[in-house]
C-alpha positions in Angstrom: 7.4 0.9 9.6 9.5 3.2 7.1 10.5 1.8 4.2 12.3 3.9 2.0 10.8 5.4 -1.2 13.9 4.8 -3.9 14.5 5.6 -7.6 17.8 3.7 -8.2 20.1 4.5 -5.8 18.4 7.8 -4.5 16.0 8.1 -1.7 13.0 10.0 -2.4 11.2 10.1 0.9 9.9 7.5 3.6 6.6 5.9 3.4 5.0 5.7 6.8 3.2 2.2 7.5 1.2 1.5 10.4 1.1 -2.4 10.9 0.5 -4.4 14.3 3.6 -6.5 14.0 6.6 -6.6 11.3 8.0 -9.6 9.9 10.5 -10.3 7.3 8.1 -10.9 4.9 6.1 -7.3 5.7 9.3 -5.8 4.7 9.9 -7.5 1.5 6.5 -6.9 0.5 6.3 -3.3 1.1 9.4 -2.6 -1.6 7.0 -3.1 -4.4 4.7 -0.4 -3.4 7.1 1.6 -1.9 9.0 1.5 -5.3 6.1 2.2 -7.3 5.1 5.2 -5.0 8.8 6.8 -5.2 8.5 6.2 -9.1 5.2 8.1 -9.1 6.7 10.9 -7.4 9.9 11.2 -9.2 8.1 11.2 -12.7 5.1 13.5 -11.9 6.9 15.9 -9.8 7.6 17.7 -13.3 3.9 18.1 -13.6 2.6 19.9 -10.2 4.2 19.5 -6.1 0.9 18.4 -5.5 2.5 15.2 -3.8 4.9 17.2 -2.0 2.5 19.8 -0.9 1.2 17.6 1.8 4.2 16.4 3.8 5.6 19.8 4.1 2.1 21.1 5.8 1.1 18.3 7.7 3.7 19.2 10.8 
């Protein structure tokens, strides 16, 4: 599962989640820490590309 990482109306990235089934609830429950993760992101990447660093090396 991909939910996307948003911070308002702007996607940040995807956060990939491995689960063995999906089921409506799975989805809504995965916006809260999806939405905290892009807010993370969006507010430290000021700071260091630390977070950023690892996505773009992992290919």
């Amino acid at each position: 599962m991909f939910p996307p990482l948003l911070d308002g109306s702007d996607e940040a990235g995807v956060l990939g989640v491995a689960l063995g089934a999906v089921h409506d609830d799975d989805r809504r429950l995965l916006r809260c820490p999806a939405g905290l993760t892009a807010d993370m992101l969006v507010t430290k990447n000021s700071c260091a590309d630390q977070f950023f660093r690892r996505g773009a090396t992992s290919r």
